[in-house]
C-alpha positions as CSV (number, residue, x, y, z in Angstrom):
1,X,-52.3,6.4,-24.4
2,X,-54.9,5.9,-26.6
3,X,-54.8,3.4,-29.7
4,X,-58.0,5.4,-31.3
5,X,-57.2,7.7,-33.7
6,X,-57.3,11.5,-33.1
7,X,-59.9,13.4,-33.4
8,X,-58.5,15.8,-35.7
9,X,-56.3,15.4,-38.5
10,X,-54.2,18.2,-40.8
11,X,-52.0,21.4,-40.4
12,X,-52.5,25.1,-40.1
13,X,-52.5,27.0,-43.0
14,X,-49.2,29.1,-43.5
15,X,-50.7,32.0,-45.4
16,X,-53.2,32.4,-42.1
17,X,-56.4,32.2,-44.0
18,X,-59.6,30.9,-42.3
19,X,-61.9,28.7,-43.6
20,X,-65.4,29.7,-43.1
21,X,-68.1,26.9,-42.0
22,X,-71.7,27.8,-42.7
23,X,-74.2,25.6,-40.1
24,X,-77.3,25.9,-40.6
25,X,-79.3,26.8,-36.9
26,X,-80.7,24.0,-35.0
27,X,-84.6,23.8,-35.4
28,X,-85.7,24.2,-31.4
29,X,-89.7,23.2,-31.1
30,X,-91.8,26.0,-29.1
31,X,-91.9,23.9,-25.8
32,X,-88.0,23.5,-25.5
33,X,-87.6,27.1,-26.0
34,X,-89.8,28.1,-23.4
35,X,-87.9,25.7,-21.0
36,X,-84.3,27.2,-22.2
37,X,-86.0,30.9,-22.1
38,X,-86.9,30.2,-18.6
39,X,-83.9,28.8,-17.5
40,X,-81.5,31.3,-19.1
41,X,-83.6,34.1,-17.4
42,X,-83.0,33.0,-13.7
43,X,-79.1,32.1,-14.8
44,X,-79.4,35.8,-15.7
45,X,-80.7,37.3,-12.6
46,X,-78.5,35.8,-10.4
47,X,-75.2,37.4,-9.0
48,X,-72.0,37.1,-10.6
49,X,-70.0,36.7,-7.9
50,X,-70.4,34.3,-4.9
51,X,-70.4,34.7,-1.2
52,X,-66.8,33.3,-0.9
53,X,-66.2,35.7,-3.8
54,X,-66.2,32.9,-6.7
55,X,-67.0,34.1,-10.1
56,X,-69.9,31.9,-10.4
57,X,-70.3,32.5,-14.5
């Protein structure tokens, strides 16, 4: 075991309320999109399932 702490501390709530977070969105420059665009694209196009019939996403 560990002697760090945990990452998380705390309890549920028992009335089962959520607690929203706002984040505000990452800032992504033009360049990096273009890279991600690209790269999600091809992820996209490719099959789904394998040749040894593996769900490959």
């Amino acid at each position: 075991m560990s002697d760090l702490p945990p990452l998380a501390t705390g309890g549920m709530s028992r009335e089962g309320t959520t607690t929203v977070v706002r984040i505000h969105g990452a800032k992504i420059d033009s360049v990096d999109k273009k890279i991600l665009c690209s790269a999600m694209c091809k992820c996209d196009k490719q099959p789904n399932i394998g040749k040894d019939g593996k769900q490959l996403k």
